[in-house]
C-alpha positions as CSV (number, residue, x, y, z in Angstrom):
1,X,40.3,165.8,134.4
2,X,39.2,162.1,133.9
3,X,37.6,160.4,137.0
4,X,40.2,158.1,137.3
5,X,43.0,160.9,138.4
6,X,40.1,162.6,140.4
7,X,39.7,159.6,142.6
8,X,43.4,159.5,143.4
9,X,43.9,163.0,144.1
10,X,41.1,162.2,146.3
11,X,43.3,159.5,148.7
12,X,44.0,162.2,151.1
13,X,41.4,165.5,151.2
14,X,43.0,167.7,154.5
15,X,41.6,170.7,153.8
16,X,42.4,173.0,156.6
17,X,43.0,176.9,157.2
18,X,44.0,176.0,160.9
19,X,47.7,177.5,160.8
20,X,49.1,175.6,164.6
21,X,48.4,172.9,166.3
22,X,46.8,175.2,169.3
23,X,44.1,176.4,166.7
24,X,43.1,172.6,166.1
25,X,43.0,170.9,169.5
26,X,40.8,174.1,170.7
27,X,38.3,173.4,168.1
28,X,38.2,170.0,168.6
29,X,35.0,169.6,170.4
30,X,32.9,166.8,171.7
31,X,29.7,165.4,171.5
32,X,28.7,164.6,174.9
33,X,26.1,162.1,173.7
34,X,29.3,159.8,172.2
35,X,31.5,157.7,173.4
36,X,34.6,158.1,171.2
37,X,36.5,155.1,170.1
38,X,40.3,154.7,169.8
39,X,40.8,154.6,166.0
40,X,44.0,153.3,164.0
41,X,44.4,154.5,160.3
42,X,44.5,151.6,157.7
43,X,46.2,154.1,155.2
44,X,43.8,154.7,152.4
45,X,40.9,156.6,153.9
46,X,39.1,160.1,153.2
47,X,40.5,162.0,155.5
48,X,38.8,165.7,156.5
49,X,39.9,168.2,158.4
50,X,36.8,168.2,161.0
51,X,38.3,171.6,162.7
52,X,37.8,173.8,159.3
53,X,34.3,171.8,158.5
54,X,33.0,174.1,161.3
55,X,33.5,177.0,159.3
56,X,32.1,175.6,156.1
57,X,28.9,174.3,157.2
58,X,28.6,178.2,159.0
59,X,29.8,179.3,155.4
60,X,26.6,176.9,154.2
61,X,24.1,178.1,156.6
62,X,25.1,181.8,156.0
63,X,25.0,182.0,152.1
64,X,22.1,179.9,152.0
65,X,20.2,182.6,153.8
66,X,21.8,184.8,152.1
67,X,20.6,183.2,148.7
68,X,17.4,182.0,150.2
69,X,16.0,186.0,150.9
70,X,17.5,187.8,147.8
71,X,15.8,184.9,145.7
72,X,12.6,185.5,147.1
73,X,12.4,189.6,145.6
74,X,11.6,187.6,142.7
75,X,9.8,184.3,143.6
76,X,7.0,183.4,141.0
77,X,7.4,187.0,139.0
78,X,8.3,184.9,136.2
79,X,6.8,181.6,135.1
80,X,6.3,182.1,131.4
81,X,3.3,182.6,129.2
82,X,2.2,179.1,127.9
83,X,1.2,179.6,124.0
84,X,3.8,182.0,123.0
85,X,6.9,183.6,123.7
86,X,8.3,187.1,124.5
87,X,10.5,189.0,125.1
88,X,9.8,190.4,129.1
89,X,8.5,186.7,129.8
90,X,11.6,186.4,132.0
91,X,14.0,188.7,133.4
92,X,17.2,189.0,132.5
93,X,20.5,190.3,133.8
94,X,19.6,193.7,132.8
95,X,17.0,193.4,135.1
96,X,19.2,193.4,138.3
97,X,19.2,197.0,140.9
98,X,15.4,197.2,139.1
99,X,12.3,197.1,141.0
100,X,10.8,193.5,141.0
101,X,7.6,192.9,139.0
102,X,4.1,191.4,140.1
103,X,4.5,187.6,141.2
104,X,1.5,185.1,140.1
105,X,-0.7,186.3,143.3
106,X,-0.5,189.3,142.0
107,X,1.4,191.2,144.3
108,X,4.7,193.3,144.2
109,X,7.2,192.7,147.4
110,X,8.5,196.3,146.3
111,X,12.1,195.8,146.9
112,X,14.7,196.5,144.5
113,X,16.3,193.3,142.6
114,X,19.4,192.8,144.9
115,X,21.3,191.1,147.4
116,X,19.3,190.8,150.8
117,X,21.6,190.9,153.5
118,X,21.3,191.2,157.9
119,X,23.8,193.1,159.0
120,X,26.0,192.6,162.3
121,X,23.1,193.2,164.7
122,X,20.5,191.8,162.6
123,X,18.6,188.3,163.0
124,X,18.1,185.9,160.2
125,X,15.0,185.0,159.7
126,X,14.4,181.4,159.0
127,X,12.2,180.2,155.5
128,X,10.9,176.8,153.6
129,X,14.4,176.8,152.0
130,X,15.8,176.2,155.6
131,X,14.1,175.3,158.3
132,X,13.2,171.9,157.6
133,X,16.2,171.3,157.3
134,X,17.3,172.8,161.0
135,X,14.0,170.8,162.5
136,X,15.7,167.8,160.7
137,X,19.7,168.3,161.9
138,X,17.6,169.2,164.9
139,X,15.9,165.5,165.1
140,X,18.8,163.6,163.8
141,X,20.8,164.8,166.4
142,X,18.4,164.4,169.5
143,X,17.5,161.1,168.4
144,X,20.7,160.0,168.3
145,X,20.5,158.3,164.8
146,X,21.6,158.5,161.4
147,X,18.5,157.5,159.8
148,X,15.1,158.7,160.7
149,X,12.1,156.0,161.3
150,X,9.1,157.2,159.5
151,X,7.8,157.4,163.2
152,X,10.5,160.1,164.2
153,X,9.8,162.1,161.3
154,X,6.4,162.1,161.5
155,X,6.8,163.2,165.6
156,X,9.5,165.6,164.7
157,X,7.0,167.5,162.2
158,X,3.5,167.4,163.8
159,X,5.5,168.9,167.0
160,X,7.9,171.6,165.0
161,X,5.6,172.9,162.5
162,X,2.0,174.6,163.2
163,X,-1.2,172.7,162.1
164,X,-3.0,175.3,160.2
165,X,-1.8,178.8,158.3
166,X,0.0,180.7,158.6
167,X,2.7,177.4,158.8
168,X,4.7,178.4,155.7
169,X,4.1,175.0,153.9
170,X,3.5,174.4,150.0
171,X,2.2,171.9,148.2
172,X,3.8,168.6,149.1
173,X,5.0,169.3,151.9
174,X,1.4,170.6,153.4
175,X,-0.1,167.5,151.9
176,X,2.3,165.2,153.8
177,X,1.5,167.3,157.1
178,X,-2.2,167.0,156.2
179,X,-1.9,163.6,156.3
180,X,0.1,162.6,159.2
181,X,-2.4,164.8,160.8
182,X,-4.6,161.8,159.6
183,X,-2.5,159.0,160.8
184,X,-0.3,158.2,158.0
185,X,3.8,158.0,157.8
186,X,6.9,158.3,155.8
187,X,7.0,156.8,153.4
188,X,3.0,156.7,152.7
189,X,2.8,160.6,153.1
190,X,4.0,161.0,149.5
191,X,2.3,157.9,148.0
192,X,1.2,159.5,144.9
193,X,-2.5,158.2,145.5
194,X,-2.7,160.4,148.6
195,X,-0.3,163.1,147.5
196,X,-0.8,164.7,143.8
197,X,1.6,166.8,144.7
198,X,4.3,164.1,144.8
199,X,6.5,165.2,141.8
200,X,6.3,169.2,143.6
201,X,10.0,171.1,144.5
202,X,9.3,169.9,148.4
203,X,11.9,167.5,148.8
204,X,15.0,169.0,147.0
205,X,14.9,172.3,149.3
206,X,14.4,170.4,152.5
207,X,17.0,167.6,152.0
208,X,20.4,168.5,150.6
209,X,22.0,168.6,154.0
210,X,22.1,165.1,154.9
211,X,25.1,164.9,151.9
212,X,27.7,167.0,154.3
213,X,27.2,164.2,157.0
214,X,28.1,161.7,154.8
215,X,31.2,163.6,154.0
216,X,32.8,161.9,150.6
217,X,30.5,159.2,151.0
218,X,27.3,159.7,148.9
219,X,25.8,156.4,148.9
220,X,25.6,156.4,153.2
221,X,24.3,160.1,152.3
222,X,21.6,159.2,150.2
223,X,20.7,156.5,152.8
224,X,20.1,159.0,155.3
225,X,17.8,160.8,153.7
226,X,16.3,158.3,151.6
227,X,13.2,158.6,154.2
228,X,12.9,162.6,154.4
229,X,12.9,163.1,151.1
230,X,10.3,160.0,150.2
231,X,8.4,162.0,153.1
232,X,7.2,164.2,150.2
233,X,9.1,163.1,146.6
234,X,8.8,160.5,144.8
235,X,10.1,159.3,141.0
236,X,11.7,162.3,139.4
237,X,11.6,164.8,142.4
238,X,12.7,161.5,144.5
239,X,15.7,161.4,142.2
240,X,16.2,165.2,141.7
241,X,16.5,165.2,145.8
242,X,18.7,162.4,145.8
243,X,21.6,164.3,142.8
244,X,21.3,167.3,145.6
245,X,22.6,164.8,148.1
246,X,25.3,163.5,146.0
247,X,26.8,166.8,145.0
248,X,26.5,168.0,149.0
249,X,28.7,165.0,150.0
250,X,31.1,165.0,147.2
251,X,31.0,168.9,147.4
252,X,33.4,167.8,151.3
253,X,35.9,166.1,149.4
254,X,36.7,169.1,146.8
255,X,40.0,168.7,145.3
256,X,41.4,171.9,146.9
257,X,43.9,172.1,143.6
258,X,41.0,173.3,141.4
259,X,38.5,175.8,141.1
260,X,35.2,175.6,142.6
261,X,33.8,176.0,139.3
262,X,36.1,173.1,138.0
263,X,35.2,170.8,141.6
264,X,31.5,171.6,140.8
265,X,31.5,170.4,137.3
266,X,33.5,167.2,138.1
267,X,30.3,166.3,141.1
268,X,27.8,167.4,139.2
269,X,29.1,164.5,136.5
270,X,29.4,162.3,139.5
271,X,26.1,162.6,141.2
272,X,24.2,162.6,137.6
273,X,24.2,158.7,138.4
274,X,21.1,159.5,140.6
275,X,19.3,160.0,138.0
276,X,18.1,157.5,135.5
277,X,18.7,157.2,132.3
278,X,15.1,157.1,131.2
279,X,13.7,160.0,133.3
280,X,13.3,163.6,132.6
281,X,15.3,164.6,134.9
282,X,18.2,163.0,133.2
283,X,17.5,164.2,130.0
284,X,17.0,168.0,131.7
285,X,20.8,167.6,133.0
286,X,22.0,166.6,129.6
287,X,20.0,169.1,127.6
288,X,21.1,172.2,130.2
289,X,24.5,171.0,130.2
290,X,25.1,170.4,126.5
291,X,24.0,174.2,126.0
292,X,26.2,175.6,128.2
293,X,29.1,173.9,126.5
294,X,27.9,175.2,123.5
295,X,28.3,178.3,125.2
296,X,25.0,180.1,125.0
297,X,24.1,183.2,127.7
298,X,22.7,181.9,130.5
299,X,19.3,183.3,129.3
300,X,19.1,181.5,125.9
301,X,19.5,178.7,128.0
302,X,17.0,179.3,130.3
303,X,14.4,180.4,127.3
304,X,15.4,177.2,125.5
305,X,14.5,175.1,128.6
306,X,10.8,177.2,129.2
307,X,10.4,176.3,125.0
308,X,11.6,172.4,125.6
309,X,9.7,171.7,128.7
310,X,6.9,174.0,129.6
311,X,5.8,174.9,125.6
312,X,6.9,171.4,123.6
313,X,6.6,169.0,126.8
314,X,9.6,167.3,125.3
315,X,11.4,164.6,127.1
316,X,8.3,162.6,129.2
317,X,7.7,166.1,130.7
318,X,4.2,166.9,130.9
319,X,3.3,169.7,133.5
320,X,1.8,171.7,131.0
321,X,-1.1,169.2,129.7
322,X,-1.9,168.4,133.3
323,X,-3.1,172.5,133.8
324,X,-2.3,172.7,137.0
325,X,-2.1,176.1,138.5
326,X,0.8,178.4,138.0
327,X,1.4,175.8,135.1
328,X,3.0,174.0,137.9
329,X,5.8,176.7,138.6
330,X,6.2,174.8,142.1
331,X,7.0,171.2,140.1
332,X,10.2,169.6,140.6
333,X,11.6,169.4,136.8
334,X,11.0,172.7,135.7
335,X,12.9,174.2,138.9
336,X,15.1,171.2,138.7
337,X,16.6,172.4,134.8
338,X,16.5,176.2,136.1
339,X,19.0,175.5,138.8
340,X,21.1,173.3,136.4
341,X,21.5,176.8,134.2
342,X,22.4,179.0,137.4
343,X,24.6,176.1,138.6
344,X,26.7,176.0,135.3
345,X,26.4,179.8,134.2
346,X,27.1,180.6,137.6
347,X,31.0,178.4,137.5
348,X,31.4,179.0,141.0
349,X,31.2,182.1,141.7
350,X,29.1,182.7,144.8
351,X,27.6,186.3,143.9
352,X,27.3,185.6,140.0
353,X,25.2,182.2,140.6
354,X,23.0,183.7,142.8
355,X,22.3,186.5,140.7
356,X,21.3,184.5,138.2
357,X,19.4,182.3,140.2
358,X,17.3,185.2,141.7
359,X,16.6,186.2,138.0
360,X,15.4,182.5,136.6
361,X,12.3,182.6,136.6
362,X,9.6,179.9,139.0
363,X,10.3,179.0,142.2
364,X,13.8,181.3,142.5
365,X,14.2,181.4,145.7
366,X,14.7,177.5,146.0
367,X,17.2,176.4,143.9
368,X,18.9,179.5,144.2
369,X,19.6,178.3,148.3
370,X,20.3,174.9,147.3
371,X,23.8,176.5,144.7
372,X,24.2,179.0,147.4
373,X,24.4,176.8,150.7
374,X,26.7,174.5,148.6
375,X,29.9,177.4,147.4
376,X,28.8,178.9,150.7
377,X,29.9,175.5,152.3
378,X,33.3,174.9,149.4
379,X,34.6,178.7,150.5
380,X,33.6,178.5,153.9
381,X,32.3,181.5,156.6
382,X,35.5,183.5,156.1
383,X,35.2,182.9,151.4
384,X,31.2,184.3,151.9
385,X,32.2,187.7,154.1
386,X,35.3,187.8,151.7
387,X,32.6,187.4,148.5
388,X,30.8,190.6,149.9
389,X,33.5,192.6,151.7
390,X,31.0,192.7,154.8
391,X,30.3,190.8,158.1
392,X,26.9,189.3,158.8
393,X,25.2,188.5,161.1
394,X,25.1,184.7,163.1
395,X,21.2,185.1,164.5
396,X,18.7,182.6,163.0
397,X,15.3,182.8,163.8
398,X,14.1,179.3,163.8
399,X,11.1,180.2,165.3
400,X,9.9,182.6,162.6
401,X,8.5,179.9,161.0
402,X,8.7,176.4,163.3
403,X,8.0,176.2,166.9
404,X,9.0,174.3,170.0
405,X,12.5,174.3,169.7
406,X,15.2,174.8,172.7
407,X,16.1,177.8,170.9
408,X,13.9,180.4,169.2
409,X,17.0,182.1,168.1
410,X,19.6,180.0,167.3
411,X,23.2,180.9,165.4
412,X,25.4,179.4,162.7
413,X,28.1,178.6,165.4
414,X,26.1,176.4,167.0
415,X,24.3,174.8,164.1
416,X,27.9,174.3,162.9
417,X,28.7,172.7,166.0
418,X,25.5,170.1,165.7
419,X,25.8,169.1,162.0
420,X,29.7,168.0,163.1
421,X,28.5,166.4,166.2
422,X,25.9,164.4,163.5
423,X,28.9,163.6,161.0
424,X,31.3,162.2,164.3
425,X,28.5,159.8,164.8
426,X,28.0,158.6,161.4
427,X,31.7,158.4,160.5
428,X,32.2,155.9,163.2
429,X,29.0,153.9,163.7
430,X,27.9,153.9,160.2
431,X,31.0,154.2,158.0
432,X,33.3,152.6,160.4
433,X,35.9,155.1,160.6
434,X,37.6,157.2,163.2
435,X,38.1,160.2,164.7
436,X,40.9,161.6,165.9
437,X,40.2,164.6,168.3
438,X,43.5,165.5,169.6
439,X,44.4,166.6,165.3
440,X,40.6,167.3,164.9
441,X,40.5,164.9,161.7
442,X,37.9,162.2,160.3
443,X,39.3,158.9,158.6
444,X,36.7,158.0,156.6
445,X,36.9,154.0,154.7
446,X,36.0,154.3,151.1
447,X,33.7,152.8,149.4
448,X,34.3,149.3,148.4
């Protein structure tokens, strides 16, 4: 489908499950820190069904969990073997229901290569992959903002996160903690003077969600967390960050007339402009995607990426020569053109995708969250428990890994509830649109 007929099946997007009018008014509810306008449709805006967004962003927050703790089984078991390569360097998808293999500390989680799930009664625990970005849904919303001030972040984090280890921070991000400890802010914290770690994975697993506030939108999107993810990114993991973003946003306005695997092709074209033309990361998305065209298994891909990148340092990327530890199996590019495969590979299917995510090799656990948030968000709650043929449970332990929060268990019905509450407020005082409560529906102005 060309991008011309996309954008005009796009006039109206009223994607709802809601069957009566009963069902919509009860889930209209209100943010008692706005004052709703009165709002008159022009006629040619985005218009979302707020009532079923509820159940997508619990669909996000669920799979993403869901994604986030099956891909760490394997986090750093695989990261290649600079010099040479090998069969057994990677898994593969003969290597799922085996036991996992020793990660690059040297230890075994002993669990078997499979799904992790909570059941009913169980609690969620929260992770890197998502708490940063509750503690930033979290400040966003009790700031009563769009966009953060580097001040506000740099409150929000020295109050939510713990000072010294155990605070489950890597690399850039515990360099930016380290030095607002010190003083500095957002945007200085990931100067790449005072942060080596600036081109790290950091801000594409503690960002994406800012793109389902901006629903349709991506350039007000990318404005929101243009600050967050400069808190630890810059350059190529600036712009990695930002092609998250895009595809979250666009990812609301799904043409529900095609496939997710057809929807996720068409943003994934679309938020590629993030990227420029003379970076890696630009020449990753071209190289990953080109192969899967070609239609190679998902592995040659990812074996032809390690070769490219990590072994022949083509395309400006240069981890390797820099010998940094793990061969830099935390950086943004390498994890970056791993997700892409997964991503592709995966066409939409929720349970396929993150298989092959969790058997990628590097950082797995990351960008597997990032593909698994986003279906879980395009099928919703209901398309996730319908992917598995099980229930889960709605218990999220924020304070596993943050503190000082209202709630130390929170649930995915009420984080729901606050990322709409967030997307009410920028719909009408940032993107100067409406919403209408009574048939629970944004009207959102395009883009001029």
């Amino acid at each position: 489908m060309n991008m011309k007929k996309f954008n005009l099946l796009l006039s109206i997007v009223l994607i709802s499950t809601c069957s009566d009018q009963k069902k919509l008014d009860s889930n209209a509810r209100k943010d008692v820190n706005l004052k709703y306008e009165e709002y008159s449709p022009i006629g040619d805006e985005i218009i979302v069904s707020r009532a079923n967004y509820l159940n997508k962003l619990e669909g996000f927050w669920l799979a993403q969990c869901i994604a986030n703790w099956t891909g760490l089984v394997t986090e750093n078991d695989k990261i290649g073997n600079i010099g040479e390569f090998k069969t057994g360097d990677f898994y593969t998808r003969d290597d799922w229901g085996k036991k996992d293999e020793h990660n690059l500390r040297g230890k075994s989680t002993d669990q078997y290569i499979d799904f992790v799930f909570e059941g009913e009664d169980g609690i969620w625990g929260a992770d890197d992959d998502t708490d940063i970005e509750y503690m930033y849904q979290h400040l966003v919303y009790t700031n009563k903002v769009s966009k953060l001030s580097g001040d506000q972040i740099r409150d929000g984090w020295l109050k939510h996160i713990k000072h010294e280890e155990q605070n489950y921070l890597w690399v850039s991000n515990q360099r930016a903690l380290d030095l607002m400890l010190d003083g500095e802010r957002p945007p200085d914290t990931s100067d790449p003077i005072k942060n080596p770690d600036f081109d790290m994975i950091d801000a594409q697993l503690t960002t994406e969600i800012f793109g389902f506030y901006s629903p349709g939108r991506p350039d007000f999107a990318i404005e929101m967390a243009d600050l967050p993810i400069r808190t630890t990114g810059r350059y190529n993991a600036e712009w990695i960050s930002k092609f998250y973003v895009s595809m979250y946003s666009l990812a609301a306005i799904a043409d529900p007339n095609l496939s997710i695997k057809e929807n996720l092709l068409i943003i994934a074209e679309k938020s590629r402009n993030q990227l420029p033309s003379d970076s890696y990361a630009s020449k990753m998305y071209d190289f990953v995607k080109s192969q899967y065209d070609d239609g190679l298994a998902w592995e040659t891909i990812r074996d032809n990426v390690y070769i490219r990148y990590q072994v022949e340092e083509k395309d400006g990327y240069d981890i390797t020569s820099r010998n940094l530890n793990c061969n830099g199996c935390f950086a943004a590019g390498i994890n970056f053109a791993a997700s892409l495969v997964s991503l592709f590979a995966g066409e939409g299917d929720l349970k396929e995708t993150i298989k092959m995510g969790s058997l990628m090799g590097w950082d797995s656990d990351n960008p597997t969250a990032t593909w698994g948030g986003l279906i879980g968000f395009m099928i919703g709650k209901d398309g996730v428990e319908k992917a598995f043929n099980r229930s889960f449970s709605e218990e999220y332990n924020i304070h596993r890994t943050r503190q000082n929060f209202p709630k130390g268990v929170d649930n995915f019905s009420n984080m729901a509830d606050i990322g709409v509450f967030i997307t009410d407020r920028v719909v009408q005082e940032d993107l100067g649109g409406g919403i209408d409560l009574k048939k629970n529906l944004w009207y959102i102005p395009r883009l001029n």
